[in-house]
C-alpha positions in Angstrom: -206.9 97.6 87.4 -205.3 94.8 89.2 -203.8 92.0 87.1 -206.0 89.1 88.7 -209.3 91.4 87.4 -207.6 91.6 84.1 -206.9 88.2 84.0 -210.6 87.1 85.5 -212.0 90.1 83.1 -210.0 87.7 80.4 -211.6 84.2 80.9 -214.9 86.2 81.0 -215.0 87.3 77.7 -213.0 84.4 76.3 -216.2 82.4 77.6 -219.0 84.8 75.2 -220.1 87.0 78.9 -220.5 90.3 79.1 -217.7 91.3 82.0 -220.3 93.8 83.5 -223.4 92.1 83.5 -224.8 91.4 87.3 -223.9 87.5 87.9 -226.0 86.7 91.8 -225.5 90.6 92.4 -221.5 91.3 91.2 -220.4 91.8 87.8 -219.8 88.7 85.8 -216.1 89.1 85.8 -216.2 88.3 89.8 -217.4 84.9 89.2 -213.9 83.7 87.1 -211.5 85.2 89.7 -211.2 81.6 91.2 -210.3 80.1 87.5 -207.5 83.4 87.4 -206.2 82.4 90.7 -205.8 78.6 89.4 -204.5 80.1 86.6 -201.6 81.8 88.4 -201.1 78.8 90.4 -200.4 77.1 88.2 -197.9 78.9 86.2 -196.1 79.9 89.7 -193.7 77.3 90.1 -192.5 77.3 85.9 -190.3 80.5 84.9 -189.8 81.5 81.3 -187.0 80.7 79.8 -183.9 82.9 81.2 -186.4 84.9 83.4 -185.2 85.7 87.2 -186.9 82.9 89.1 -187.5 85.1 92.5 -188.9 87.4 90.2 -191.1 85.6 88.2 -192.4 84.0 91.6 -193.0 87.7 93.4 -194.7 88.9 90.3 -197.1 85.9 90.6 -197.4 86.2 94.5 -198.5 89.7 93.9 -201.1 88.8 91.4 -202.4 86.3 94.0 -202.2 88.4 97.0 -204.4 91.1 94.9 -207.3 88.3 94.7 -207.9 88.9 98.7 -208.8 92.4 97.7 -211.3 92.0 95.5 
C-alpha cells in the first residue's frame, strides 16, 4: 500500500467512514487523498528535529509523486 493511501485510508476513518464503501463509484478512501496530499505539503518544508533535511524532503516527494498513481 502506498503511503499517500495509508495516509488518505487515515483521515477516512478518523472522519467515522467506512474506507471501502463506494463514494460517486471509488471507495471512500479516494475522496481524502487531496486532504493527504495537503497534508504532506504541508509538513514538506519542516524536518524533525536532527533529521536529514534532503531526506526528510525525498521521503515526502515520494509520498506525493505516489498520489499521481492512484
Amino acid at each position: 500500500m502506498k503511503t499517500i493511501e495509508r495516509a488518505a485510508r487515515a483521515l477516512c476513518k478518523f472522519d467515522g467512514h467506512a474506507e471501502n464503501i463506494k463514494f460517486e463509484g471509488a471507495p471512500m478512501w479516494r475522496s481524502y487523498v487531496p486532504q493527504a496530499r495537503a497534508m504532506f505539503d504541508a509538513i514538506r518544508p519542516s524536518a524533525p528535529a536532527g533529521a536529514d533535511i534532503a531526506a526528510w524532503r525525498a521521503m515526502i516527494e515520494a509520498a506525493l509523486g505516489e498520489a499521481d498513481d492512484l
